[in-house]
Each structure stands twice: as C-alpha cells, then as structure tokens.
C-alpha positions, -999 to +999 in steps of 0.1 A: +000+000+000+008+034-007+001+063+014+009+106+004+018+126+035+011+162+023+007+191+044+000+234+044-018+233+012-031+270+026-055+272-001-068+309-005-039+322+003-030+361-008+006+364-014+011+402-017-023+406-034-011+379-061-038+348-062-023+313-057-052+297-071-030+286-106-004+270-084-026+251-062-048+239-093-017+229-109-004+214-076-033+196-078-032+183-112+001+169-103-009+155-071-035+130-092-008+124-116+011+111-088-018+096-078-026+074-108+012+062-115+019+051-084-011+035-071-016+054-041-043+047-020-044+072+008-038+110+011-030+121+045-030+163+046-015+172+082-036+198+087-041+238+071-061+230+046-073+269+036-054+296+043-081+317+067-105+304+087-129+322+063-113+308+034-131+325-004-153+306-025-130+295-051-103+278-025-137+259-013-141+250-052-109+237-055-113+214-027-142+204-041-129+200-070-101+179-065-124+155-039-144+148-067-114+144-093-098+117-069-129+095-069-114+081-103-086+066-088-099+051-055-082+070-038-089+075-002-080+112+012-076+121+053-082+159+057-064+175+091-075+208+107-044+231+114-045+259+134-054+283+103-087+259+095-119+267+110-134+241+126-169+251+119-160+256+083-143+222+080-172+203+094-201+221+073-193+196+041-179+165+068-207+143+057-211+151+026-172+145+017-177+114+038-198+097+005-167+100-017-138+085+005-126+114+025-125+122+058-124+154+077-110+149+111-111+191+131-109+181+169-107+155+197-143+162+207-163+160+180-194+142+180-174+112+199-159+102+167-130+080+167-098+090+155-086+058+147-089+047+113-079+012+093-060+018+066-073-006+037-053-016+002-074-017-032-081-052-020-099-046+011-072-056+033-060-036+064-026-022+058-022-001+086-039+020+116-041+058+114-041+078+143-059+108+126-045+139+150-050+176+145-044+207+154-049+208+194-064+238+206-054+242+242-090+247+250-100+214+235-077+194+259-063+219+289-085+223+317-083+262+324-066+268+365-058+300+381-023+309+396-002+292+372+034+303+365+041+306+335+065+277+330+034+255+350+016+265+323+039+253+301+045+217+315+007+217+321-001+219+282+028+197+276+016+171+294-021+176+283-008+170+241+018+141+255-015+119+274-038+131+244-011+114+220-009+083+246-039+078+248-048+078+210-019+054+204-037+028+232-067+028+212-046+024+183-027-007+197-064-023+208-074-016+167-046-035+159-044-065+181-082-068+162-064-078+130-029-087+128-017-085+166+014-061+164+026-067+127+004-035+114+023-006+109+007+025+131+009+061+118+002+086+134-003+124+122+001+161+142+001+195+136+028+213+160+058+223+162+088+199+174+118+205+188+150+214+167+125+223+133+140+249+110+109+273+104+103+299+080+086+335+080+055+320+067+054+301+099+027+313+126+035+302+167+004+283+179+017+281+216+031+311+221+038+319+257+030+284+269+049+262+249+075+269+220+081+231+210+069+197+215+095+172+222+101+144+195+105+119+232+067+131+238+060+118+207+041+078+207+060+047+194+041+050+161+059+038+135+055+073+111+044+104+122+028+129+097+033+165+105+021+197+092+027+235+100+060+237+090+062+245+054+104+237+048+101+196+044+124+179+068+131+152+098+127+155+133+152+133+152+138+103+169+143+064+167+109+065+144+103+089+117+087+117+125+088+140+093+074+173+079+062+172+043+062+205+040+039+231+020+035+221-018+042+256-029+065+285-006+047+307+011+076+330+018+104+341+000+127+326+027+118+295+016+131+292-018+161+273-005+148+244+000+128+222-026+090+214-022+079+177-019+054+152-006+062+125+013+058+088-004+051+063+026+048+021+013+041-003+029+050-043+024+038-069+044+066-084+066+087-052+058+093-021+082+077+011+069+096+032+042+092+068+024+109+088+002+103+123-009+088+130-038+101+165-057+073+187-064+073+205-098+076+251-090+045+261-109+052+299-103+092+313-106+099+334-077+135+348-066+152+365-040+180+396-050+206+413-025+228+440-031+233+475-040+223+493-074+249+479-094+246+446-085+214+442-090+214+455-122+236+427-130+211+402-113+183+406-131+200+410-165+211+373-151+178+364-146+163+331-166+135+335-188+102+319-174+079+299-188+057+319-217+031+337-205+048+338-171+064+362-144+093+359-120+075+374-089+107+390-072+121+402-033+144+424-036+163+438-010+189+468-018+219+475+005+224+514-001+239+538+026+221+563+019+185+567+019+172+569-016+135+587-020+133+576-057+142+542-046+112+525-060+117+542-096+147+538-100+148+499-094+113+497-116+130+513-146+164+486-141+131+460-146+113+475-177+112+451-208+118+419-184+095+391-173+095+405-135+071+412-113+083+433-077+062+421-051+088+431-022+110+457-020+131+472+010+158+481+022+185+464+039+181+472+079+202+484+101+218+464+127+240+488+145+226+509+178+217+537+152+192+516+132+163+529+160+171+562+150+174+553+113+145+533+110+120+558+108+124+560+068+114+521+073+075+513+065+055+489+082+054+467+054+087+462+061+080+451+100+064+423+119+041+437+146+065+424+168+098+440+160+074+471+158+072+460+198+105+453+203+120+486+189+093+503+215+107+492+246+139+495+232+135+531+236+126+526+276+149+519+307+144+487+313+158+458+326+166+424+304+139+403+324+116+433+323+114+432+285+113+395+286+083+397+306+066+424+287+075+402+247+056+370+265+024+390+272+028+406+239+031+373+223+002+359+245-020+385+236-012+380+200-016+344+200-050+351+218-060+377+192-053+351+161-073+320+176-107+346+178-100+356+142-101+314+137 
C-alpha cells in the first residue's frame, strides 16, 4: 500500500495581493498524476487546509474539485485541521465528503468520533492503523486553573498534548491487536511544532507563551508520524520517523532554498515502513536579490526567462547607505522590458545601535508587529527580564488575538 503525506496546502492564500489559485490547481493536477502512476491509495493532509479560517469561495471550489477528481482513482483522502482551519468551516461539508472516501477529522471532541482509522489496500485488506490527529487547541484538551506560573503553564499543556497522544496510540494498539496482533504498521499524524525544526517566516507560533516546542521523546512509538505547520520539508530526530512534508508551494520568499515535496510512505507486508520524498514541480518562478544598485542590475539582467506567459515574482532587498527617496523608480526602470514582477522591495536594515534612529524611513510593510514591539521598549529603561516579561504578554496576547479571528 501506498500512502501521500502532504501538508500546508493553505488554499486561498494572498501572497502580496497575487492569487495562488493557478499554483494550487496545478499542484493539484500533479498530485492526481502522482496519484494514478503510483497507485496510491491514501492521502494524508497534516492539517491547514485553507489559508483563513474564512477561506473565499473559489479555495472551497478547488477542494471540491479535486475531492471529486480523486474518486477516479480510488483514492482515499484524510483531511487534518491546522491551526489556520476553522473548525466550523471544515465540518459544514464532513458528511457530505464522507460519500466520496474522504474524511475530515477538526478536533478531539467532536461528536465522539473515533480518531482511529484502518487503513485498507485496493483489496480490502487492512494495511495499517491511522491515528488521525489535529491541530490541538489548548481549550480542546487543557483544563483552564488560576495561579499558574508561566513555566506550570507550560508543563501543564505539555503534558495535556503528551497523554492526548498516549492515549490515542492505546486505542490504536487495541485496533490493531483486532487484526494482525502487532505486525500492522501504526501512523500517526500532528500538527505542532517539534523540537529542533527549522521554520520559515510563513510560519505562525500556535503556543506562544506556553509552549515553543513539542519534544520528538513526547511523541508515541508510532511507526511514522505525519506532520504539518511547518512548510520547509524535513526530519525530526527520533528512533521512528517523524517527518514534515512541508507546504506544496512556498509561502515566503525565505523559503526558496529548499525544494517542495510530498512524502511517499509504502508499505510491504513483513517489511518495516519506508518513504521517500517525492520533488514537487515550481508552478510559479519566484526569486530573491541582495545587493546595491549595481549589482542588481547585473542580477536581473542574469535572470532566466520563465515559462511563456509567465512572471518571475521577485524580493528584492537593496543594501544602499544612503537613503534613496526615488528608490522605487529607479529599481522599476532597471526592470522594464523583463519578465519580472516586484512584489517586495526594501531596504537592507540596520543592525547597529543607530538603526532605531534610522529606522523611521522604514515602512511597516517592512515590519512584523513584533519587531514594531521590540524597537518600543527598546526606547525605555528597562531591565533584560523586564522586556522578557513584557514580549511574552505581547506574544500571548497576539496568540490570543489570532485563535478569535479562527
């Protein structure tokens, strides 16, 4: 049997006011492809399905669509709330979806579903147990106390994710003594962040000021765990694998150094559990360019041609001493006649103690609210554990302020 572990598909998503909706339906496209040639079976997305929790019609179409384009190919497809889904949103088509072999799994409470499903083969047979895990909203599994510290808080929520992993894997074990005894592989799915990830800008906290990581020794026995939120594909140490498949497409231009994939699970009877990633096509040509006037002249006279039709959507980031008020004219004339598009430009930030008084030729496109934050009470006396005090309630808050919007 073979099993897709795909993740972040963020459908909906604006990236500075450009539509993704071509890459995803290509992305798509590709995905059946893959589908069809290699006999897959099962789709397992680890969660962020849209991109809002209020996603726009035409990311619900393509869902849609591409539910309905899979029933072709028998293929079976697991849908994983992350902390971008809403769950009301999610659920709204769950039995409908249900009719054509796909499952929507948004919480541990809802409706006393089980989260533990048998992974069959074309021929009926159980392959495997899935431990179908979300997103875990604090709320959904933390009982609320007063007087915590904040590091109690911390091991408190730690320790609520660790038994609600446990405890699913127990029921998975039971599952599995019901067929094979222990010879079925069990994979499990999540959608956190682990310890010792590489993350990119793209990347939203989802435990800020309670708990930065979850640690891969937390993690059940199982013998693959799917995980989604962070978009860069990669391995999280531990005597299992415990892998993110990343996002099909980047979501930030900080994460153009790394290829996109999906990860390719199959399973053998009498053989341990492999994968291998699977190299996703780029359906839109975007690049990154550094330097000063000159250079970047040079750059995008360097620049490959894109596909016909196409634009390379561009950062560019110019290291100039001075500030430059025609800035954005002059580097829009270096790109007229070419196959560019500018969707970023600023300029390289200071880094000496100067840049406060510097900065305030800096926009706040150029800022995350929380360096706005930072270079605030950089400008008051205080001490180092004062500041430290007053980023965690700022990131608290924050965090607070994102799950309403959800």
């Amino acid at each position: 049997m073979k099993i897709v572990h795909t993740s972040d598909w963020h459908l909906g998503q604006f990236f500075y006011a450009r539509s993704r909706a071509a890459e995803h339906q290509a992305f798509f496209q590709w995905l059946k492809a893959l589908v069809i040639e290699q006999e897959v079976e099962a789709i397992i997305v680890a969660g962020d399905i849209f991109d809002t929790a209020t996603p726009a019609s035409y990311a619900r179409e393509l869902l849609n669509q591409f539910i309905v384009s899979l029933q072709e190919t028998g293929c079976q497809l697991y849908l994983l709330a992350g902390n971008h889904d809403s769950v009301a949103t999610l659920n709204e088509s769950r039995e409908l979806v249900a009719c054509l072999n796909t499952h929507i799994i948004t919480g541990p409470t809802e409706q006393g579903d089980s989260p533990i499903f048998p992974l069959k083969d074309r021929q009926g047979n159980v392959a495997a147990i899935l431990c179908a895990i979300p997103y875990l909203r604090p709320r959904d599994i933390q009982l609320s106390q007063a007087g915590l510290s904040a590091r109690e808080k911390q091991q408190d929520l730690l320790q609520a994710i660790t038994g609600y992993y446990q405890d699913i894997f127990q029921q998975a074990r039971h599952v599995q003594q019901q067929y094979q005894g222990d010879t079925l592989p069990i994979i499990a799915t999540g959608h956190l962040t682990a310890l010792g990830v590489t993350k990119s800008d793209s990347v939203r906290d989802i435990y800020i000021g309670s708990l930065e990581a979850f640690p891969a020794s937390a993690f059940p026995p199982a013998d693959y765990i799917a995980l989604g939120h962070i978009h860069r594909p990669q391995n999280v140490s531990g005597d299992k694998p415990i892998r993110y498949s990343g996002s099909p497409i980047p979501l930030s231009f900080d994460e153009l150094g790394s290829s996109k994939s999906i990860t390719l699970i199959t399973l053998s009877a009498g053989q341990p559990l492999q994968w291998q990633a699977v190299d996703i096509p780029c359906f839109q040509p975007m690049r990154s360019l550094k330097g000063n006037l000159s250079e970047l002249a040079n750059q995008l006279a360097a620049l490959a041609p894109p596909t016909p039709g196409q634009k390379i959507w561009l950062d560019i980031e110019i290291h100039h001493e001075e500030y430059l008020s025609d800035l954005q004219q002059r580097v829009e004339k270096m790109a007229e006649g070419l196959a560019v598009e500018i969707l970023l430009l600023r300029r390289k930030r200071l880094q000496s103690p100067l840049a406060l008084s510097t900065n305030v030729k800096e926009t706040l496109s150029e800022l995350t609210p929380e360096e706005v934050f930072r270079r605030r009470l950089a400008q008051e006396p205080l001490e180092d554990d004062q500041t430290h005090t007053l980023l965690q309630l700022f990131r608290e808050v924050s965090a607070q302020l994102d799950e309403a919007e959800e």
